[in-house]
Steps between C-alpha positions, in 0.01 A plus 500: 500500500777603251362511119830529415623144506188397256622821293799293443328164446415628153892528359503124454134502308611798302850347416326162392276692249845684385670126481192326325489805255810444398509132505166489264637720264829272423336123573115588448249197475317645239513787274220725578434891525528681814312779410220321333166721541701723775489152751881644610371838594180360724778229656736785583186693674379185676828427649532813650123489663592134625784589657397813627185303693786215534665728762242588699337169477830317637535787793174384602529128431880551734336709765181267540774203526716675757168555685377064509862426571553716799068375633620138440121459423629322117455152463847430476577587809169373647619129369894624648648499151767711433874535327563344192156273522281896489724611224429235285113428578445922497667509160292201367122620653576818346582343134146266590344828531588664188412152290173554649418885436675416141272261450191626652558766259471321217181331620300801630340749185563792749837427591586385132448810348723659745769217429447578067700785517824263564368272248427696180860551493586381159874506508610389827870615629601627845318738491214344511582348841352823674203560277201530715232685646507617766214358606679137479781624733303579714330167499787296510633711785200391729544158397864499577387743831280233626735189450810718677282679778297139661843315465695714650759465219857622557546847361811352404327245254245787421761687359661276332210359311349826393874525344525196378126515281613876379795387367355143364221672307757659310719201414175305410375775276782591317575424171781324536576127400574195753660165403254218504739258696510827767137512505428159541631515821430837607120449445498182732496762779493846402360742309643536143499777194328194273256367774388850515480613188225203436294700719490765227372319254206597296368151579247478737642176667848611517393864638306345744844280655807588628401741808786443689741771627782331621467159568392300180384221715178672612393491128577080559340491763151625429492389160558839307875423354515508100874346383714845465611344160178693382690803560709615219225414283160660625347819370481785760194704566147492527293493171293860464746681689762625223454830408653763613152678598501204774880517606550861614544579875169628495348227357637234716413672804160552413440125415424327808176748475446405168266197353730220332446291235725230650373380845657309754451146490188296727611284756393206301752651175798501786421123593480406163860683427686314773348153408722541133845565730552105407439655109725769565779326621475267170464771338836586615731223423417593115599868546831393704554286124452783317851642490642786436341594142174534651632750784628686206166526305362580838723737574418753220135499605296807666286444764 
């Protein structure tokens, strides 16, 4: 199999994180230091490492898919679905399956402290789209492995939802600001810069919401969604996790084998979350009041 065509996958990542730099830098939601405690320097390192595995992850994840379609031993084509109807159901089993190793990670104190290094990210931008271990790539990869590999998912809608997340996580981590009114409808279905950035909150119930990757409607669904007006307003990071001692490349890669003084959550803690979604979305309706001297305060915040 050619490596050459996922080679060239990458331009349209790389050229989103040249477009989202640019675009933060003249419309940026808040006003907050990229270099804070050398965070830029450890992003730039852990976006070369996750798209370094990226590649040879997605050869893999193409050839195993090639392989199922050509057996016809996937459930798709076990049931005799195919076309358009295997495009969209491969695309959406694969988005179900990173909600669930997104959230599992959260959940599970071994996979959480592999999932920290994202988090502790205390001034989120685009860059921060492809900060993390490589540990977690590899983890999502099996998820997303599994979910392609027993369907028998078009390569076709393989491909175009690995491209699709890449260049979404950048959009939804990027500093940049989004209309309300555009928002508000975005949200309804997809996955938006504000809806995410709740998820990097310093608040326990708003970290643990929001898992979606694509499809905002997974969040709905399973009782994890926290109003995106939250967004412009939260505080990023995770307390404990601010110096620059605990931010080098070093330091981050050593943390999954480290003890941490903020565990994942008990079941019972995630149960409890998603019975206040009613609260959140109250919750909401004030922020969408607030107007646009609160964003402003908000905006000069650091995370």
């Amino acid at each position: 199999m050619d490596i050459g065509p996922l080679l060239f996958r990458l331009l349209p990542v790389l050229t989103a994180l040249a477009v989202a730099s640019i675009v933060e830098a003249l419309v940026p939601l808040r006003n907050q230091s990229r270099h804070v405690n050398g965070r830029l320097t450890t992003n730039l390192w852990l976006l070369a490492i996750t798209l370094a595995l990226g590649i040879l992850l997605n050869f893999i994840l193409a050839f195993g898919a090639a392989f199922f379609a050509e057996s016809g031993v996937g459930l798709l084509e076990v049931l005799g679905v195919d076309g358009a109807a295997a495009f969209v159901l491969g695309l959406l089993a694969l988005d179900g399956a990173s909600y669930l190793v997104h959230r599992l990670m959260h959940q599970m104190p071994i996979l959480w402290r592999v999932h920290l290094v994202h988090h502790i990210d205390a001034s989120v931008d685009a860059t921060t789209a492809f900060r993390q271990h490589p540990i977690e790539g590899l983890l999502r990869f099996g998820f997303i492995a599994a979910a392609a590999w027993s369907l028998g998912a078009p390569p076709a809608a393989i491909a175009v939802y690995r491209l699709l997340g890449a260049l979404n996580s950048v959009l939804e981590h990027a500093n940049i600001r989004v209309p309300r009114w555009l928002d508000r409808i975005a949200v309804l279905v997809w996955v938006t810069p504000d809806m995410h950035k709740v998820h990097h909150s310093r608040e326990r119930i708003e970290t643990d919401s929001n898992y979606a990757n694509l499809f905002s409607f997974f969040d709905r669904l399973c009782g994890t969604f926290t109003p995106s007006a939250r967004g412009p307003l939260v505080r990023y990071g995770i307390n404990g996790h601010d110096s620059p001692e605990q931010q080098s490349i070093s330091a981050v890669l050593r943390l999954p084998f480290r003890g941490l003084d903020f565990p994942a959550p008990a079941v019972a803690a995630i149960a409890d979350a998603a019975g206040e979604s009613n609260d959140r979305r109250g919750q909401a309706r004030n922020f969408d009041n607030v107007g646009s001297r609160s964003s402003r305060t908000a905006g000069g915040r650091h995370g």
